[in-house]
N, C-alpha and C positions, 0 to 999 in steps of 0.2 A: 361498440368497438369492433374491428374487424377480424377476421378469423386470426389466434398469434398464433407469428412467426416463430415464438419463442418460449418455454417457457420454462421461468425460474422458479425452483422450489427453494424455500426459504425467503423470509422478509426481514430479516436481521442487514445491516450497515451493505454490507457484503452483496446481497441479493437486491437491496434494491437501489444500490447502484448500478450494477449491470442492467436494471431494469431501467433507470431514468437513462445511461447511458445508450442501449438500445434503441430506445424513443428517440433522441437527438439525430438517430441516424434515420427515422422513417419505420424502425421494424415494431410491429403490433406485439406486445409482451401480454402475457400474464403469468402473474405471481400466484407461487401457491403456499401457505404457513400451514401446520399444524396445530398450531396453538389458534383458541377461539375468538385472543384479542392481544395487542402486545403489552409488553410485562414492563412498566415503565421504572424498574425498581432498578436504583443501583449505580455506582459509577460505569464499573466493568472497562472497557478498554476507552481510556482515556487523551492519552498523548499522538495528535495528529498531526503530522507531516507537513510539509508546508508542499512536494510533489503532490500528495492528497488532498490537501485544500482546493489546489490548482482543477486538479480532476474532479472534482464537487461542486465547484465555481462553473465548472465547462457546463455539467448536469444541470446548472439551475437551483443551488445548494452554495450559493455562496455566506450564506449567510451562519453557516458552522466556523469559515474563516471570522467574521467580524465580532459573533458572542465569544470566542471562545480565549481563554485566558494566554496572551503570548508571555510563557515566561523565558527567562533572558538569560539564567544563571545556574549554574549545577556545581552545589559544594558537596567535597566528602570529604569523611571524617573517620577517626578512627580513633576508638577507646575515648571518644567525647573529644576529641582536639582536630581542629580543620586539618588535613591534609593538601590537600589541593583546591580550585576553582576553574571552572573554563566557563564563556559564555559563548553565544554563539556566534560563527564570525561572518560570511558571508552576509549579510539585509537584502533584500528584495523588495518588489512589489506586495509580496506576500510573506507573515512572517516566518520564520524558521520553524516556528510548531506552537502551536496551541494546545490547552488543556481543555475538555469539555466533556463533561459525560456523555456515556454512549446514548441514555437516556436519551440527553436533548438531541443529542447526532440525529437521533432516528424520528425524533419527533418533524426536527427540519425538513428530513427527506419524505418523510411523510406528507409534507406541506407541497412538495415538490411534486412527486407522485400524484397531488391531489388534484395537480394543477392542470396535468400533462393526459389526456385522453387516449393517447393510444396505450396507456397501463394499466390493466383491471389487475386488482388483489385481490386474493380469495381465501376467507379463514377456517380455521375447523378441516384445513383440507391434509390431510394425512397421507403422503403418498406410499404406498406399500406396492407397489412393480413399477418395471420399466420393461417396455419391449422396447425395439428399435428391430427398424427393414430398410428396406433401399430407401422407401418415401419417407420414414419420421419416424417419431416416437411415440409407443402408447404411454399414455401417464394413466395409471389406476390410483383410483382415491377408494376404495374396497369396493363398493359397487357401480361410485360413477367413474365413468372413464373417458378422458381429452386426449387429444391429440396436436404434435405441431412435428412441425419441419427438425429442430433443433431443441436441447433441452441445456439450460446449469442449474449444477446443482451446486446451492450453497448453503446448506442443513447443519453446517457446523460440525463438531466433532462427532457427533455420539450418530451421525449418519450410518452406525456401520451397515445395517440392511440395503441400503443404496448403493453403499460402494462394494458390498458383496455380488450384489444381484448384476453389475458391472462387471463380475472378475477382478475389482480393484484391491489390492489389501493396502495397509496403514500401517506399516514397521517401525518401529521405535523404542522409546523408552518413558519409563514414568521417575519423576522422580521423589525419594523420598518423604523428603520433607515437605511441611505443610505452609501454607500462607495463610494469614490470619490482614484481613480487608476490611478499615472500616472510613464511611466517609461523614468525616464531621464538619459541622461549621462553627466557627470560633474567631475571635479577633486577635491577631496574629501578627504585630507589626513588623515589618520588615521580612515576613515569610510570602508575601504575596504575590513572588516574583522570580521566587527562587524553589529551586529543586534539590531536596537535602538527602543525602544518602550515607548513613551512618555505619561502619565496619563496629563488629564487636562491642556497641556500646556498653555500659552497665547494666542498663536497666536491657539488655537482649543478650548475656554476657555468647560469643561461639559464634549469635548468626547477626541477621543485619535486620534494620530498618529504613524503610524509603520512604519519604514527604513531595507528596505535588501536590501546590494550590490549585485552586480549579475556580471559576467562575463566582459569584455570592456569597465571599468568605467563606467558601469551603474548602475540605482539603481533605485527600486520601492518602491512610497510612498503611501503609505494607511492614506486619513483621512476619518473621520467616519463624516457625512455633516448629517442635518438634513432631515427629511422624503420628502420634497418637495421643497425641495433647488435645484436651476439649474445653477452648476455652471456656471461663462460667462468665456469667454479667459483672462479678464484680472483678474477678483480671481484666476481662474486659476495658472496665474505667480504669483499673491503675494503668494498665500499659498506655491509655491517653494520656491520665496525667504526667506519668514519666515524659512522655515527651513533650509536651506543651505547660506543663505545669499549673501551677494553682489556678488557671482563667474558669469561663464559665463556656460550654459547648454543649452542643446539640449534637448527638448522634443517631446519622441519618439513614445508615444502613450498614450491616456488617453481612460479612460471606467468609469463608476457608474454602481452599483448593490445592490440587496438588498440580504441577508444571508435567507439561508432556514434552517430549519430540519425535514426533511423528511426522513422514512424508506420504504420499500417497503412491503406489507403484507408478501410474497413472494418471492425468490431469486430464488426459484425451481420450475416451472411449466411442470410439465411431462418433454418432452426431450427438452424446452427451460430452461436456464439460466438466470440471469439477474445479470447484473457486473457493479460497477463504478456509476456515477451519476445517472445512468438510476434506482439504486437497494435504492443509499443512498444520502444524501442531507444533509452536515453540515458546518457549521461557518465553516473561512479556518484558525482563530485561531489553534495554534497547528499544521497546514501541515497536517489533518488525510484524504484530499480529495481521492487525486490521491494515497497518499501512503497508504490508503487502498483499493481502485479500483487495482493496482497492485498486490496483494495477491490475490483479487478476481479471478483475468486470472489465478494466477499460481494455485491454488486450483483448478479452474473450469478444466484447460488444464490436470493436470495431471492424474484426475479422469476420463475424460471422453477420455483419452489417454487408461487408465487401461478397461473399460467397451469395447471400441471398437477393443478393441487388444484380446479380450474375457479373460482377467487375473482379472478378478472383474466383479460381477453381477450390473447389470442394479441400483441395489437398493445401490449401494455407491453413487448414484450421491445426492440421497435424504441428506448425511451428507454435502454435498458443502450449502446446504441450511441453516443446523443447525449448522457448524461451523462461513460463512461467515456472516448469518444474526445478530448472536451473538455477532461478531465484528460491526457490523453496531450498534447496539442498546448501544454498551461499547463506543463506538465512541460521539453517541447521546448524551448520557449521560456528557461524559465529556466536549464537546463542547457546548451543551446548558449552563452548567453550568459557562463555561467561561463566553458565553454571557449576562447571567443574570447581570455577573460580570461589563461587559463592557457599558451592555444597558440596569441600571436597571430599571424597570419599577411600582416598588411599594417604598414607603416612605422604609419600614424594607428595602426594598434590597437598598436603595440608603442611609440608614446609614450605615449597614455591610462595601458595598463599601469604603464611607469615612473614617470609622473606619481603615480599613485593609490598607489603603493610608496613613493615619495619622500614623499606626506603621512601616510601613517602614520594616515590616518583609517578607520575602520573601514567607515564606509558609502560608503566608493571601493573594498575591495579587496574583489575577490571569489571566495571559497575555494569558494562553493559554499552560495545557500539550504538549511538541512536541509529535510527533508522535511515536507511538511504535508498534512491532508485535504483534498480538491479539493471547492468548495461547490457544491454544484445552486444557485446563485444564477436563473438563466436556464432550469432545468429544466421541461418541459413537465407536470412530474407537482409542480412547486411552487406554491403559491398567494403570489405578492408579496402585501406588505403594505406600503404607502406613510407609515404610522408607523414600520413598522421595516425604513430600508433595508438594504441590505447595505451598506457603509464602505468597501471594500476591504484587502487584505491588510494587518494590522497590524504595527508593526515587527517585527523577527528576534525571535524567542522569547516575544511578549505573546499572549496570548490575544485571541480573538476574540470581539468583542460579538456575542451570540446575535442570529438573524434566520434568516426561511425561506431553505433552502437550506445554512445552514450545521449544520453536526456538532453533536449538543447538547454542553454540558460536561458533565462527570461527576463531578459534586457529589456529597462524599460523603455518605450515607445514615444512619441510625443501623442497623448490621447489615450496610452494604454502601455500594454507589454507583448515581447513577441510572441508567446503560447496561448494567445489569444485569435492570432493567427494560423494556428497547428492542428486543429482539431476538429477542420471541416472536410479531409481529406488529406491528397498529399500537398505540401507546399515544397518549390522550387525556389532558393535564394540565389539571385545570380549577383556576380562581382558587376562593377563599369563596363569591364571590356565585353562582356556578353552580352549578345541580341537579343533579349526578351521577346520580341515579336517572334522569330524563328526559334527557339526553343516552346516557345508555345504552341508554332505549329504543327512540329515533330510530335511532340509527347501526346497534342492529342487523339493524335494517330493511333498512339501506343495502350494508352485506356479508357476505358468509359468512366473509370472511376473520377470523382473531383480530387481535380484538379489545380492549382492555381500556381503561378508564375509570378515574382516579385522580385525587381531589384531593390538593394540593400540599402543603395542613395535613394531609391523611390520610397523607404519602407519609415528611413530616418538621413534627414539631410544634414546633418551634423558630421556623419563617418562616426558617432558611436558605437553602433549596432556593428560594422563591421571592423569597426577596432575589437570591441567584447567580444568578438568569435572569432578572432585573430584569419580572419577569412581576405584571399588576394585576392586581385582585381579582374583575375581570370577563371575565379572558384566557381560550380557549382554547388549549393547543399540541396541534400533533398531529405526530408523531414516528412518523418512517419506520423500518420492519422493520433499517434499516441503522443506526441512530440520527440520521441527519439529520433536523433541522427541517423536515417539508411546508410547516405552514403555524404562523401563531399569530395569533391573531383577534382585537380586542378590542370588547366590547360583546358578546362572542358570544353564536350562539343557537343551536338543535341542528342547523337545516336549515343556517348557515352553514359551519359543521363537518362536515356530511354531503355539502357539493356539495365541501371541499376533500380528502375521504376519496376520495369519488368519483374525483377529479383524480388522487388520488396512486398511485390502482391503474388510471387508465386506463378508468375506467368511465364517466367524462362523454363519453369521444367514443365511444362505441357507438352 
């Protein structure tokens, strides 16, 4: 392999995406773990995004999308009696989120990894310093020492010597109470597809219990046990049978933990990174763990793909920091707030709670927002547009009106879908009324980076594609290496497109 451009510390979900991500772009990685082999024990972070599918499908990792369980249903409950139901509303190409163990997540990417030559792994490698100078970074493993251009780091939580030796700290909080993790498998019928989330049951009288199926008749149960309770083997079994009753099950792995929220001062430190648990730390209410550490890679990968290819200055990598920290703190926000919900801890918050349980209204109780794309609405690398603003977050499960900063949709194609087309650089979508030849030949004026130019009748001849992006016949869109919306123009003309090109790699503040 050739000298890397890059290297990742950590080979957990998180690290080596960034790492097959990288590769996709040309840049030579190598990964470094501390551990001497991986740990294949355990569900751990489960519920995967259907944006993250997408961005694992890009890597070469499609196949976590096709194993992995799409459940369709999320009931809750309280004191044993259903309160509500939602399933999921928008469908796609892809589904709206699978269940699969991290286990197998990482065995796939490993497959990937395996595949892919410009990514050497390296185990047993323990990194204990970091330099960094104009040219790079030193990486010490205690006596051997590497070097590359650029470093991420994604070591997970318990990084803290990294993110000290950084100047970085990790402010937050811990909370209380304890979770009690166990994944069985069992035959279940009619549990195979639904996701059950129980308020104050009986058999948990105060806190709660949560059910997702997962892949082989399995299924992981979350209860929330008090702060210094040690379960024994035989609570253990009864709190399975309480909840699934007299069947016959295999229990496949059990863990306790306590929930963090933690940000990192920091995401961007000169030419190191920091991605994944290593940057952020929230309640796994809601899935925003790993499916925001994934956006992290594809953000960090494709910037620092654009700086090392010399198609973007050094000073875009500064926006990886102010887009991805942004999502870390939206994240914070909305998982603390879960928490509150779950684990309150003053008299007001534990009447709210009972209150919102007593109405049995869905938009009082809160299980926990699932996971969503974080939008560069406020990105410095975004061009507004005062016809189309951003709206804010739409209710639970609707889809989002297109506008700069947000994720385009992914409207299926004839032969495919459109974020199949998003991820080889920038793409340009032009209405009818626009010249495609002379917009291509302005822009390439403007950068060396890939580029491609595509009308929307050339893209799908139906007019669906630009009916779903509700886009006019004189629009330009221009779409980020990540599939977010930069910009979308209307009246456009090729120099208006080339100052928002400019903007989106950082080439207007030169």
């Amino acid at each position: 392999m050739a000298e890397p451009q890059v290297v990742v510390i950590g080979a957990g979900p998180v690290g080596q995406s960034a790492a097959l991500l990288l590769a996709r772009w040309g840049v030579p990685v190598l990964v470094l773990d501390q551990r001497e082999r991986r740990d294949g024990a355990g569900s751990k972070s489960i519920c995967q995004q259907r944006d993250v599918l997408d961005i694992w499908t890009a890597a070469g990792a499609g196949r976590i999308a096709e194993e992995g369980l799409a459940w369709t249903t999320a009931r809750t409950y309280y004191r044993g009696e259903e309160l509500f139901s939602w399933t999921f509303g928008e469908q796609g190409p892809l589904p709206p989120c699978v269940n699969i163990s991290q286990s197998r997540t990482e065995e796939i990417l490993d497959e990937a990894i395996a595949g892919q030559p410009l990514v050497e792994v390296r185990w047993g490698h323990r990194v204990t310093g970091l330099e960094q100078d104009a040219g790079g970074v030193t990486v010490r493993c205690g006596e051997r020492v590497l070097r590359a251009p650029y470093v991420i780091v994604c070591a997970g939580a318990r990084a803290q010597e990294l993110r000290r030796a950084l100047g970085v700290t990790f402010d937050g909080e811990t909370f209380d109470d304890q979770f009690l993790i166990c994944d069985i498998r069992a035959d279940l019928p009619g549990w195979e597809h639904e996701r059950r989330f129980h308020f104050d049951p009986g058999w948990n009288p105060g806190r709660q219990v949560l059910i997702h199926p997962c892949p082989g008749s399995a299924y992981r149960i979350d209860w929330q046990i008090p702060p210094h309770f040690i379960p024994s083997e035989a609570d253990v079994g009864n709190r399975i049978r309480q909840v699934i009753g007299e069947r016959d099950y295999e229990l496949l792995w059990q863990t306790t933990y306590r929930f963090h929220s933690r940000v990192a001062s920091r995401m961007r430190a000169g030419r190191v990174l920091l991605a994944g648990d290593c940057a952020h730390l929230v309640a796994p209410f809601g899935a925003r763990g790993l499916n925001s550490g994934v956006p992290d890679a594809e953000n960090a990968a494709w910037k620092l793909a654009f700086v090392l290819n010399g198609w973007a200055p050094q000073e875009l990598l500064e926006s990886y920091h102010a887009e991805r920290h942004a999502a870390a703190l939206e994240n914070l926000e909305v998982t603390a707030a879960t928490m509150r919900f779950l684990a309150p801890r003053t008299d007001e918050e534990r009447a709210r709670r009972r209150a919102a349980l007593d109405s049995g209204r869905a938009d009082r109780v809160d299980s926990g927002r699932f996971a969503e794309p974080f939008w560069y609405v406020d990105s410095p690398l975004t061009t507004p547009e005062p016809a189309r603003p951003f709206r804010g977050r739409p209710p639970k499960g609707s889809p989002c009106e297109p506008a700069p900063g947000v994720i385009v949709p992914d409207v299926p194609l004839p032969g495919g879908r459109l974020r199949e087309h998003c991820r080889d650089g920038f793409l340009v979508l032009l209405g009818e009324m626009c010249d495609s030849g002379l917009f291509a030949q302005v822009l390439g004026k403007v950068t060396t980076a890939p580029l491609a130019v595509r009308e929307l009748a050339e893209m799908d001849g139906t007019g669906t594609l630009a009916e779903r992006l509700g886009a006019g016949p004189d629009e330009a869109w221009l779409i980020r290496p990540d599939a977010h919306i930069a910009a979308i123009i209307p009246h456009a003309g090729p120099e208006t497109v080339a100052a928002a090109v400019r903007r989106a790699s950082c080439l207007a503040y030169q």
